[in-house]
VODOTOR-952460 format. One line per field, with one value per atom (N, C-alpha, C): residue in one letter; x, y, z. Coordinates in nm, 2 decimals. Layout:
<recs>
rofi	(A; ...)
X	(X; ...)
Y	(Y; ...)
Z	(Z; ...)
</recs>
This chain:
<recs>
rofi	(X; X; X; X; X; X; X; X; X; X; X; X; X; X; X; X; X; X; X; X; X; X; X; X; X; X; X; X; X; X; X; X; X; X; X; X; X; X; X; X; X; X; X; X; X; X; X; X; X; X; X; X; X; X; X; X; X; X; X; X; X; X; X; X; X; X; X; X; X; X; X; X; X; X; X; X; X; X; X; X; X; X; X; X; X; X; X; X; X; X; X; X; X; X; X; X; X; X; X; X; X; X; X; X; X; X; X; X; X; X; X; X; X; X; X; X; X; X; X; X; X; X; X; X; X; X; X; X; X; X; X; X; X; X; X; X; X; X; X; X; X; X; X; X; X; X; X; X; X; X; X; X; X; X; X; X; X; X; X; X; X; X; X; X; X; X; X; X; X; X; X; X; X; X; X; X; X; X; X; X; X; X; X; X; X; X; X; X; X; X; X; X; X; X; X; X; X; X; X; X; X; X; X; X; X; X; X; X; X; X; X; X; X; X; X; X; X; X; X; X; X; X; X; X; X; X; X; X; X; X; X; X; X; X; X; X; X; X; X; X; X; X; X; X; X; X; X; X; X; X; X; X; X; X; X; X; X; X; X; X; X; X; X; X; X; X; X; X; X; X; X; X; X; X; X; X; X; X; X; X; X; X; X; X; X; X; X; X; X; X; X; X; X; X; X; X; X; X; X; X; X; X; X; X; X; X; X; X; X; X; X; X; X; X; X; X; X; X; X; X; X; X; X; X; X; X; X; X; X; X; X; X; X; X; X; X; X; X; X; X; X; X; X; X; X; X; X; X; X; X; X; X; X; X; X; X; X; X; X; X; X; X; X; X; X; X; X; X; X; X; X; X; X; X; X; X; X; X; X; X; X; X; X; X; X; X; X; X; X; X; X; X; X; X; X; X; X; X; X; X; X; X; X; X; X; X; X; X; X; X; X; X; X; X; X; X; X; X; X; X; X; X; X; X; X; X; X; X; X; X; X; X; X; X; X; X; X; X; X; X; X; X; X; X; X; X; X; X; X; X; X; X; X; X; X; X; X; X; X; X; X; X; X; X; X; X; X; X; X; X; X; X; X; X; X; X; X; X; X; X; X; X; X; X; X; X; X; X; X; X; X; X; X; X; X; X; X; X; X; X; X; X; X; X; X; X; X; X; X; X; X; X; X; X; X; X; X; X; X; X; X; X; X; X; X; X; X; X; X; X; X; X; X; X; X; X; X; X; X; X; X; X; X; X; X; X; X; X; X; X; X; X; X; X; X; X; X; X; X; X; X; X; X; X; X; X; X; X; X; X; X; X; X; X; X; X; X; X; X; X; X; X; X; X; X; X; X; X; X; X; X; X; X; X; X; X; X; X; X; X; X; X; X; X; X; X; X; X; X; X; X; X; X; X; X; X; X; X; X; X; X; X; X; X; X; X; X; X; X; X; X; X; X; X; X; X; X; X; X; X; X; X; X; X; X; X; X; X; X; X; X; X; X; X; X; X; X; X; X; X; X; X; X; X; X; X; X; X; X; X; X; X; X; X; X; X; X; X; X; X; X; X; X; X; X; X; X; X; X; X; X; X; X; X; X; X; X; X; X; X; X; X)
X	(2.45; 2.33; 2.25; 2.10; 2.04; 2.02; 2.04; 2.01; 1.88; 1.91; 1.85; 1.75; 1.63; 1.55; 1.45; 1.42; 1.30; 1.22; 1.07; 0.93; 0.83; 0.78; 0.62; 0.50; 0.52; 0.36; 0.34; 0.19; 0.05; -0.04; -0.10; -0.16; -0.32; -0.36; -0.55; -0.60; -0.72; -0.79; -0.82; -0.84; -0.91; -1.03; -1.01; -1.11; -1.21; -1.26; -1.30; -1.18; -1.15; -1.02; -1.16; -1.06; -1.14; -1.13; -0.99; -0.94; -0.96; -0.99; -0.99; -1.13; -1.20; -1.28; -1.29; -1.38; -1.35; -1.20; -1.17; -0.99; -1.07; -0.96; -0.95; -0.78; -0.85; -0.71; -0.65; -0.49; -0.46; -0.37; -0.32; -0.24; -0.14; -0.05; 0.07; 0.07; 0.04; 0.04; 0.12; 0.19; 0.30; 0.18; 0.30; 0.24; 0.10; 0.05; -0.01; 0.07; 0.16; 0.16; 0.34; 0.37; 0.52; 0.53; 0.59; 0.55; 0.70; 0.68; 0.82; 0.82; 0.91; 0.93; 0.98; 0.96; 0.98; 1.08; 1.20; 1.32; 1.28; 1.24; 1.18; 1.08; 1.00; 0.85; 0.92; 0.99; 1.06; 1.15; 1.18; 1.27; 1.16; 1.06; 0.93; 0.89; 0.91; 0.84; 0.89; 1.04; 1.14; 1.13; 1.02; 1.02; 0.89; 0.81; 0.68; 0.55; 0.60; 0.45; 0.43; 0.30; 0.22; 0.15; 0.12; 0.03; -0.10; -0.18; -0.37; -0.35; -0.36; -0.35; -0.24; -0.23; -0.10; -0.14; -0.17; -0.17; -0.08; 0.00; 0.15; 0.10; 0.08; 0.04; 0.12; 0.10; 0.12; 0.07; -0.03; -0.05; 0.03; -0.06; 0.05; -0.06; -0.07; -0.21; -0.12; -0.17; -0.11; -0.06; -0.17; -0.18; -0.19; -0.21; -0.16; -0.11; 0.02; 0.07; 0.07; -0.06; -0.10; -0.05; -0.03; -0.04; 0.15; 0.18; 0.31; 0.33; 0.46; 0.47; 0.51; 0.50; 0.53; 0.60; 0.67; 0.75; 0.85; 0.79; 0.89; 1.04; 1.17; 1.29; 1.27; 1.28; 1.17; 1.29; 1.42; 1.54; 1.52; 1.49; 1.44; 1.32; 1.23; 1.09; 1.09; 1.00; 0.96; 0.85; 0.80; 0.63; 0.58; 0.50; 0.42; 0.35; 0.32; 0.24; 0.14; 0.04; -0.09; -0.07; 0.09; 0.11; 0.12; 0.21; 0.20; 0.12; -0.02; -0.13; -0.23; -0.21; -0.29; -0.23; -0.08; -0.05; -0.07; -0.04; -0.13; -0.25; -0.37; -0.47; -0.51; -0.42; -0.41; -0.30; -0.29; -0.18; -0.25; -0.37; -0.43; -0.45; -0.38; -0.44; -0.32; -0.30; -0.22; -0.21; -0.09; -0.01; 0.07; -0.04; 0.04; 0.06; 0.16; 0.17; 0.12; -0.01; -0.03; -0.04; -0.07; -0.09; -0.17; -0.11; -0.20; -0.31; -0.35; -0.43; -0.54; -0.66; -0.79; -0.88; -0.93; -0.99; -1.12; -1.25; -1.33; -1.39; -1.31; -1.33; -1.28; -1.12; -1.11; -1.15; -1.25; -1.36; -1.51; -1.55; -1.62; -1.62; -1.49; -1.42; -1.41; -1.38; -1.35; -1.49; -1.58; -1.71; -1.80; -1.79; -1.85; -1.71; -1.60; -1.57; -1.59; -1.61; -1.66; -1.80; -1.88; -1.98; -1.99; -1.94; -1.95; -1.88; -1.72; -1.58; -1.64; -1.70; -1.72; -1.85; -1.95; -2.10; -2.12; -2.19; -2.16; -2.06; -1.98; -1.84; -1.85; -1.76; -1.75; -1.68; -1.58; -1.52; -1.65; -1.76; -1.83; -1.95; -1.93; -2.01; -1.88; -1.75; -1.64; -1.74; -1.68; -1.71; -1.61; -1.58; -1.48; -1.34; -1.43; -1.29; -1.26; -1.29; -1.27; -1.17; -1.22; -1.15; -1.02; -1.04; -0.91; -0.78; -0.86; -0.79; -0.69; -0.82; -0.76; -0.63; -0.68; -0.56; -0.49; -0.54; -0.52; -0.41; -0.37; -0.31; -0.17; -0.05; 0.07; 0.18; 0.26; 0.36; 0.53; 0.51; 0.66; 0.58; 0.65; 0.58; 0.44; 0.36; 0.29; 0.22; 0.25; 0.14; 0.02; -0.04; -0.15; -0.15; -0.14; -0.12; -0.22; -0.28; -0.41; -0.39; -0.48; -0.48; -0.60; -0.60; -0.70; -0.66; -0.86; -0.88; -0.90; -0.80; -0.83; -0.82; -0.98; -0.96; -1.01; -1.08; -1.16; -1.09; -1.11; -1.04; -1.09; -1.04; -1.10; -0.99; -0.89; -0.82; -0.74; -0.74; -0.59; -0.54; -0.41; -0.33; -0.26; -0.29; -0.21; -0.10; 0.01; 0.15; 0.26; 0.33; 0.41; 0.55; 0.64; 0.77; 0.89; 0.97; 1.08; 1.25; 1.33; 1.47; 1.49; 1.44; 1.52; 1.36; 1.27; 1.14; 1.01; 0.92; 0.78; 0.71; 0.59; 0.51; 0.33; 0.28; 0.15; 0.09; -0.05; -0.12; -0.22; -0.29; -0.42; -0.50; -0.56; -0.55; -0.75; -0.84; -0.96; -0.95; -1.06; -1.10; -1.26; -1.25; -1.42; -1.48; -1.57; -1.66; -1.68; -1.70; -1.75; -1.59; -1.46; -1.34; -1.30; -1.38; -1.36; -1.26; -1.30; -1.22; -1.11; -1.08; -0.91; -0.82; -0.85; -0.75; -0.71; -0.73; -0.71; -0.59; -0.60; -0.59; -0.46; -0.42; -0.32; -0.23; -0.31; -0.21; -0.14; -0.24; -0.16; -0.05; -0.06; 0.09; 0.22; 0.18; 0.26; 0.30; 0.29; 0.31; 0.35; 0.38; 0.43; 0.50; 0.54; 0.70; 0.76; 0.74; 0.78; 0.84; 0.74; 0.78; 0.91; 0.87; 1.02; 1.11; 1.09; 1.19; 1.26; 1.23; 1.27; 1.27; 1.26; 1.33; 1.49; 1.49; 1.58; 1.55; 1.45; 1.41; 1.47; 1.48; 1.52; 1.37; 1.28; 1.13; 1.02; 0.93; 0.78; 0.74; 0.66; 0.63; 0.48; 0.42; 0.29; 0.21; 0.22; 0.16; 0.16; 0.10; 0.03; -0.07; 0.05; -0.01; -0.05; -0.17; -0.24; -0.27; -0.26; -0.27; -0.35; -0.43; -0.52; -0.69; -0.63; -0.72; -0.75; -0.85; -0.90; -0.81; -0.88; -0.87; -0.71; -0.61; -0.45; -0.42; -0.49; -0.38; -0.34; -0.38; -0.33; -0.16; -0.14; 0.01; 0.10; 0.05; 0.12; 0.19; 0.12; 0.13; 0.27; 0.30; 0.38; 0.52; 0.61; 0.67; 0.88; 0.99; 0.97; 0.97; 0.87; 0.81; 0.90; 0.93; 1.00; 0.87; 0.87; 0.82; 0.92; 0.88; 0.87; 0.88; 0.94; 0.92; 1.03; 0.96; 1.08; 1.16; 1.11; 1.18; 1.33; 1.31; 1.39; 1.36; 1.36; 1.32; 1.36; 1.24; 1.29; 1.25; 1.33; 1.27; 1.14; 1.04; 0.96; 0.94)
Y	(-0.11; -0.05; 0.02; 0.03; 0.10; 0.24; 0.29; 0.41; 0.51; 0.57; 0.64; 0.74; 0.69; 0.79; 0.87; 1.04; 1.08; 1.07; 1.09; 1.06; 1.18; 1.20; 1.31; 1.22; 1.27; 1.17; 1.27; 1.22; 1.30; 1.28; 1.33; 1.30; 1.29; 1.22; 1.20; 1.25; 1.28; 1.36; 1.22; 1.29; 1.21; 1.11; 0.95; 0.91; 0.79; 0.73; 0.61; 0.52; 0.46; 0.34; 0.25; 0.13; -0.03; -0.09; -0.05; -0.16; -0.15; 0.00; 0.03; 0.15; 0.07; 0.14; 0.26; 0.39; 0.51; 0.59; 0.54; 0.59; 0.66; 0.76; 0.81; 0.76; 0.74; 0.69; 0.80; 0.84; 0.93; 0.81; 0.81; 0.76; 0.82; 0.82; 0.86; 0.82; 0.90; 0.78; 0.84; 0.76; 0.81; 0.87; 0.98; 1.02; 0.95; 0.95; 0.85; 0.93; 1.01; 1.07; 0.97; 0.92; 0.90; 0.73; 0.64; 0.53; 0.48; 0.37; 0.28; 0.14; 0.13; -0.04; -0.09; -0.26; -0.35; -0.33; -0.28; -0.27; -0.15; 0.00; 0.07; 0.04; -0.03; -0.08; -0.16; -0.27; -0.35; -0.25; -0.14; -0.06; 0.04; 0.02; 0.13; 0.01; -0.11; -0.24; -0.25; -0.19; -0.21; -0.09; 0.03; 0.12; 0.12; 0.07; 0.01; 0.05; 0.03; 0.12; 0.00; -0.01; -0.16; -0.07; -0.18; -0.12; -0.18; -0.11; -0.18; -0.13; -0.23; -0.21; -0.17; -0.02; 0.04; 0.14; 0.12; 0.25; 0.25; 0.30; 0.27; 0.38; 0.34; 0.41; 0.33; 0.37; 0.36; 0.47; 0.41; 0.44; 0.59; 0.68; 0.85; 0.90; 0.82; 0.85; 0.99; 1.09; 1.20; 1.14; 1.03; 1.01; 0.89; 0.78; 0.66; 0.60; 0.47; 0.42; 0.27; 0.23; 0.10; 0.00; 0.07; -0.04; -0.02; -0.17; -0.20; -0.24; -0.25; -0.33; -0.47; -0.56; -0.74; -0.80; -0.86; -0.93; -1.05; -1.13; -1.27; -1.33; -1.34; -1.36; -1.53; -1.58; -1.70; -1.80; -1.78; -1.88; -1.88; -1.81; -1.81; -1.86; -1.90; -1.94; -2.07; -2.09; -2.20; -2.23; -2.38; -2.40; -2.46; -2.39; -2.43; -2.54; -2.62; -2.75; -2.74; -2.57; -2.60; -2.59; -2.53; -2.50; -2.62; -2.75; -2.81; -2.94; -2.90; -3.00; -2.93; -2.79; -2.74; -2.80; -2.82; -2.83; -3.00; -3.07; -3.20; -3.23; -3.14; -3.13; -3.11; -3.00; -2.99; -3.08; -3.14; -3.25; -3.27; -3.27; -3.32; -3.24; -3.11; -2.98; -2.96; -2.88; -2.85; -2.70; -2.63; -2.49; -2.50; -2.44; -2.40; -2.22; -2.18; -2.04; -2.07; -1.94; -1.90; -1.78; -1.74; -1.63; -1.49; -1.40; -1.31; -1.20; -1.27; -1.23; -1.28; -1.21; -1.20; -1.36; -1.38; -1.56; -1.52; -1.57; -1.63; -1.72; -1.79; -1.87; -1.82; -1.72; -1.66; -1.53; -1.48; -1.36; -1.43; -1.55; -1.60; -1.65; -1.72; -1.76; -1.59; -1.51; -1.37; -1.33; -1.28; -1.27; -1.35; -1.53; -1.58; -1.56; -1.54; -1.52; -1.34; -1.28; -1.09; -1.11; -1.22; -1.20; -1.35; -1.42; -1.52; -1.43; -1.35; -1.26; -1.12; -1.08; -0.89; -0.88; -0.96; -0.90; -0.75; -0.71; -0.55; -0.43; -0.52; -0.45; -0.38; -0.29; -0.20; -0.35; -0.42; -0.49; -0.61; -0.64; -0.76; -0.69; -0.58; -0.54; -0.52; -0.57; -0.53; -0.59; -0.48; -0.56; -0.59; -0.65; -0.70; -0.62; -0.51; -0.38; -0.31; -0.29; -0.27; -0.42; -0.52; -0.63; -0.67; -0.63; -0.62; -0.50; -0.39; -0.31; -0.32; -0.40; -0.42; -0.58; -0.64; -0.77; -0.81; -0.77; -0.80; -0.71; -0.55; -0.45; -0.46; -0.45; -0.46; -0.37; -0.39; -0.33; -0.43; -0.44; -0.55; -0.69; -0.76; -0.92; -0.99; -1.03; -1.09; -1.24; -1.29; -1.41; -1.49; -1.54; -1.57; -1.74; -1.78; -1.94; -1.97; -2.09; -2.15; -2.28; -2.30; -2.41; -2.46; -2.60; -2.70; -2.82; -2.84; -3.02; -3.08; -3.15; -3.22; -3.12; -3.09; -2.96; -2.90; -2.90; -2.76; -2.66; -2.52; -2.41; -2.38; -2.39; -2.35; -2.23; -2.21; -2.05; -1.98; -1.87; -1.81; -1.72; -1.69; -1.59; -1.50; -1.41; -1.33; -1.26; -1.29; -1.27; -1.20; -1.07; -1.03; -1.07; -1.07; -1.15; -1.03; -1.01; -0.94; -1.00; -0.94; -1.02; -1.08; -1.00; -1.06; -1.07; -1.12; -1.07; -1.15; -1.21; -1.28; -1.12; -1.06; -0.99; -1.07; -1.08; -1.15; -1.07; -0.99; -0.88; -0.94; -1.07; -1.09; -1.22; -1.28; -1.44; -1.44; -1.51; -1.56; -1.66; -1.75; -1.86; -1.90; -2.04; -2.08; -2.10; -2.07; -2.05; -2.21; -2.29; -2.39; -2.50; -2.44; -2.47; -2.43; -2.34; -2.25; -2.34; -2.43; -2.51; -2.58; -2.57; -2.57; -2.50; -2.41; -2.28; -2.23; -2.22; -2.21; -2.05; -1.96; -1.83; -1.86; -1.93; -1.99; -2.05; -2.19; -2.26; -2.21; -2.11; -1.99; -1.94; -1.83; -1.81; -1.93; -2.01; -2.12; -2.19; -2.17; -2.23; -2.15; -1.99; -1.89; -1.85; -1.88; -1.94; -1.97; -2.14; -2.21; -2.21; -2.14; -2.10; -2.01; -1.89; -1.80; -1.89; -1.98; -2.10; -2.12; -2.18; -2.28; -2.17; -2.05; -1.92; -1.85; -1.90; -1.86; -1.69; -1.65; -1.50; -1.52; -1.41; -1.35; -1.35; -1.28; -1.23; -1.26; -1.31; -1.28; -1.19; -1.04; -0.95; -0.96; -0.96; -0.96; -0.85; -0.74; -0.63; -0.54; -0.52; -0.43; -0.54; -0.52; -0.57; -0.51; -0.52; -0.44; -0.50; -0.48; -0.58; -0.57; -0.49; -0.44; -0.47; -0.56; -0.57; -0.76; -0.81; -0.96; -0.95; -0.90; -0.88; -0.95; -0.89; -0.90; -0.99; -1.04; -1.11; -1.24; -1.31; -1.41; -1.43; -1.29; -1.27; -1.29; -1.26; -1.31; -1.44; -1.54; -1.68; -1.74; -1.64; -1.66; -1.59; -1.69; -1.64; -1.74; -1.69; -1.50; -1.40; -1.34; -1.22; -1.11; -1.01; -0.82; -0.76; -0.66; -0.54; -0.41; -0.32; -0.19; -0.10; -0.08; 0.06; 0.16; 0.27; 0.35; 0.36; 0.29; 0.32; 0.24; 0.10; -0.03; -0.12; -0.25; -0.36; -0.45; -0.53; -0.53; -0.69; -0.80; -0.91; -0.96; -1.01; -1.09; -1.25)
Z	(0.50; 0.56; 0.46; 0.45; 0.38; 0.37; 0.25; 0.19; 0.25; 0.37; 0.42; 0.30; 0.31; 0.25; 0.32; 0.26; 0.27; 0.18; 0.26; 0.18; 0.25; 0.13; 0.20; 0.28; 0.39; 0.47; 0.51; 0.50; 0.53; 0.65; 0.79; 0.86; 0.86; 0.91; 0.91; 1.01; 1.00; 1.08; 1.18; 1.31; 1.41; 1.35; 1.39; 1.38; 1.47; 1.48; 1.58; 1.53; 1.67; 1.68; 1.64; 1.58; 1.53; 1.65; 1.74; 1.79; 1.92; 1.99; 2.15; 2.17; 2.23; 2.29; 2.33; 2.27; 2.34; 2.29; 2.18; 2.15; 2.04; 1.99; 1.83; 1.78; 1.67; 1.62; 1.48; 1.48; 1.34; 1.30; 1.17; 1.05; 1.00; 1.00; 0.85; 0.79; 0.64; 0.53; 0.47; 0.37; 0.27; 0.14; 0.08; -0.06; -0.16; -0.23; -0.29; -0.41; -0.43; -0.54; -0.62; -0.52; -0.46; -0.53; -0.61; -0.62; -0.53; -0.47; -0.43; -0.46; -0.47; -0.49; -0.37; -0.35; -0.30; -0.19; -0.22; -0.13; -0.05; -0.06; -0.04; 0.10; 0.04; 0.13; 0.25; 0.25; 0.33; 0.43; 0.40; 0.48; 0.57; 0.51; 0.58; 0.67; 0.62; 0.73; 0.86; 0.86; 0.93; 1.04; 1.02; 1.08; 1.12; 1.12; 1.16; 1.05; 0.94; 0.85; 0.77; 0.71; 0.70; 0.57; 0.47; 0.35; 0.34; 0.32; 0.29; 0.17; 0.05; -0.06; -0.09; -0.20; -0.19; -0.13; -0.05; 0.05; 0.20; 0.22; 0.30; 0.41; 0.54; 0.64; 0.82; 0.92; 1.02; 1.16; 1.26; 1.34; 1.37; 1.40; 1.49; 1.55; 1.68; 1.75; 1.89; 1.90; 2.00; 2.15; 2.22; 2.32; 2.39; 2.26; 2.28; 2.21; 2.24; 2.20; 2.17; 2.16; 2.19; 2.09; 1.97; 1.84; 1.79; 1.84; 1.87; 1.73; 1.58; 1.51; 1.54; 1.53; 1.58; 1.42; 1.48; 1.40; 1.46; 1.37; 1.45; 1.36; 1.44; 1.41; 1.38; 1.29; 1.23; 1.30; 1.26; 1.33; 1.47; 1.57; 1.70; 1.74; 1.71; 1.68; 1.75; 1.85; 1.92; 1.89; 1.86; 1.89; 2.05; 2.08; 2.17; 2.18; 2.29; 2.27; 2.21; 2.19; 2.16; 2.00; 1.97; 1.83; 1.76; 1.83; 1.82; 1.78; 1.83; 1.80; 1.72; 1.70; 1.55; 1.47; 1.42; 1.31; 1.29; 1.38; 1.38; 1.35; 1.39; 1.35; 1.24; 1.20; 1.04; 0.92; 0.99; 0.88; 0.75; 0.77; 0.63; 0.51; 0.56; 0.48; 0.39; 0.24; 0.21; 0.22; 0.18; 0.20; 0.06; -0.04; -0.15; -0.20; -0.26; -0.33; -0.41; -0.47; -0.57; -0.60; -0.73; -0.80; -0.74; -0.68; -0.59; -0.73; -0.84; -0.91; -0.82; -0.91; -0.90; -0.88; -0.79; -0.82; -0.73; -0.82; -0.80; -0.67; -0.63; -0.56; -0.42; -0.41; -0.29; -0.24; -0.35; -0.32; -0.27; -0.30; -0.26; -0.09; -0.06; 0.04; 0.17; 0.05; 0.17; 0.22; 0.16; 0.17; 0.31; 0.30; 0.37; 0.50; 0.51; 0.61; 0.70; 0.60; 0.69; 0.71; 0.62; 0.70; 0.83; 0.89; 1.01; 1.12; 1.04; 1.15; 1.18; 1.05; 1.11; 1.05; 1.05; 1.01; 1.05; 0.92; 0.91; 0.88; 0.89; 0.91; 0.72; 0.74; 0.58; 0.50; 0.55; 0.45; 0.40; 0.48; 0.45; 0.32; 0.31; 0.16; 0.03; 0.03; -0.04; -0.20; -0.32; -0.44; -0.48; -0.61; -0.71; -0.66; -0.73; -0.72; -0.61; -0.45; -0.32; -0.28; -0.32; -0.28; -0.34; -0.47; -0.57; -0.50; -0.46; -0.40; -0.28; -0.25; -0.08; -0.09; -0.18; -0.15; -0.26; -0.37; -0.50; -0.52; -0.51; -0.56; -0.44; -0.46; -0.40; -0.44; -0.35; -0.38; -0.36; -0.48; -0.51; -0.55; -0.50; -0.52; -0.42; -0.41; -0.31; -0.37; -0.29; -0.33; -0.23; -0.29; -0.17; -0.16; -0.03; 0.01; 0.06; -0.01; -0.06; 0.08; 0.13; 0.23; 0.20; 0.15; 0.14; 0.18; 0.18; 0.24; 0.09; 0.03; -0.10; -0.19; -0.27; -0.35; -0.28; -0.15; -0.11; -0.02; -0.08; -0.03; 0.08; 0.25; 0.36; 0.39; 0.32; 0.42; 0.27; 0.29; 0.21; 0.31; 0.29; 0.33; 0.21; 0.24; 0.15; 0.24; 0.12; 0.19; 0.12; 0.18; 0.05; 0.08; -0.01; 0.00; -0.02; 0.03; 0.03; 0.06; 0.02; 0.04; 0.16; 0.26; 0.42; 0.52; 0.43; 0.53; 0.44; 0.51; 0.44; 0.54; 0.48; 0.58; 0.57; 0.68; 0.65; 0.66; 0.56; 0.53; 0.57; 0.51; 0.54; 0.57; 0.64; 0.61; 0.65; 0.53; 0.57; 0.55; 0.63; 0.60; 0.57; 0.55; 0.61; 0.72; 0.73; 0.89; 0.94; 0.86; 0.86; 0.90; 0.95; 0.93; 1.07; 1.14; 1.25; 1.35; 1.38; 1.49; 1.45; 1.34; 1.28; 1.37; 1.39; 1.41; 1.32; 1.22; 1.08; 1.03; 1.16; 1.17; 1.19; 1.32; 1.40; 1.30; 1.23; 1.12; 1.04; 0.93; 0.84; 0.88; 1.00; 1.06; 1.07; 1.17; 1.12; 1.06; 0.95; 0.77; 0.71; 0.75; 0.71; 0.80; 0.91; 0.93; 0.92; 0.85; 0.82; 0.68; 0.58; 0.46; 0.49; 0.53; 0.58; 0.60; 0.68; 0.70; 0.60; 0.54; 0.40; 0.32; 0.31; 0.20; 0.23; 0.36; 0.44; 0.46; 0.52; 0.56; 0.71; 0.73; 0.89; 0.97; 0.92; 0.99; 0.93; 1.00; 0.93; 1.01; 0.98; 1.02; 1.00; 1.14; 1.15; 1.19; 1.10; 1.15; 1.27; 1.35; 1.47; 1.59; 1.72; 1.84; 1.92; 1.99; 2.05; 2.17; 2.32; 2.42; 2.51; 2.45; 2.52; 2.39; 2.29; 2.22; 2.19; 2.19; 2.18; 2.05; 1.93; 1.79; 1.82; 1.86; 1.86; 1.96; 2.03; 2.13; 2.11; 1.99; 1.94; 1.92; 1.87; 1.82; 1.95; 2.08; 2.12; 2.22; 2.16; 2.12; 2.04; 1.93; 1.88; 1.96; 2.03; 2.12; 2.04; 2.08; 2.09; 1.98; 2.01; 1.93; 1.96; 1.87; 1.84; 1.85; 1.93; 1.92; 1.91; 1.85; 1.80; 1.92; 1.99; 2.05; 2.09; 2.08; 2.07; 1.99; 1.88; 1.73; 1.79; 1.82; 1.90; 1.91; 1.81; 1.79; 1.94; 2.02; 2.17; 2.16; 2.18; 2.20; 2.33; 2.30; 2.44; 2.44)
</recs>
């Protein structure tokens, strides 16, 4: 069993939810002062807290509980017929690891996808160094899986890797790619990677069911949720 640890977390002031209408949303974040490694962060994953950048936080909203952690038991994992004929659709595409350094070409790639996905949005003005922040900077290992037609780059995911666990942090693509499913395939290629690492879970962040943004995740069936500090299969 793991080594029960304490850590200093900090709360946020009330702010507009991304995700629900009319909500305020607060955060826990851990220390920034505090560093942890890889085995560390995986045990925080396991308790529902997710990193943007190295910044290690989780939902602590007073009065709602909407934003569930999700995580899929990858050996239990069924595909769906529609899952099914994405990944047929995409046969042609490759799913390679690479180097979760800095590239050119997938800052280029992130860009035209915030502005087709979230025009306006704070992330579609990201520079070098907000972007570097945001996908580039980790905690432990991460790499990012390059999905192309030939040579051309239409998706990455960035993915961090742990002993008993793949977590999926972030996945763009090309706009011009849109009816791939491309969002959809990613995940399922990173199951499948889990697969063949022999991981227990890919953990896919925060489900929300009352939000469009999230309701993809629950497609991926059967899915864990988080509640009550109780990993619950659906």
């Amino acid at each position: 069993m793991p080594k029960k640890i304490e850590l200093p977390l900090y709360i946020s002031p009330p702010n507009t939810c991304d995700y629900l209408r009319d909500e305020q949303s607060r955060s826990l974040f851990l220390s920034p002062d505090i560093s942890i490694n890889s085995e560390i962060y995986e045990q925080l994953l396991s308790t529902g807290f997710r990193r943007s950048g190295t910044t290690v936080y989780k939902p602590h909203c007073e009065h709602c509980h909407a934003c569930l952690p999700c995580r899929i038991r990858v050996a239990d994992f069924k595909l769906s017929r529609s899952q099914k004929r994405t990944l047929s659709k995409n046969s042609d595409l490759t799913f390679t690891p690479v180097s979760s350094a800095f590239n050119d070409e997938h800052f280029r790639l992130y860009l035209d996808y915030q502005a087709f996905k979230h025009p306006g949005g704070s992330m579609s003005e990201f520079d070098q160094t907000a972007y570097k922040q945001f996908l580039c900077q980790s905690i432990g290992r991460s790499i990012f899986y390059e999905t192309r037609l030939g040579k051309k780059l239409v998706a990455v995911s960035v993915t961090d890797v742990f002993a008993q666990a793949l977590s999926a942090v972030y996945t763009f693509f090309d706009p011009d790619f849109a009816s791939r499913s491309l969002g959809t395939n990613s995940v399922l290629q990173q199951i499948l990677a889990a697969k063949n690492h022999y991981k227990t879970y890919l953990y896919l962040g925060y489900y929300i069911q009352e939000s469009k943004k999230m309701a993809y995740k629950q497609k991926f069936r059967p899915f864990e949720l988080l509640i009550n500090n109780t990993w619950q299969a659906y």
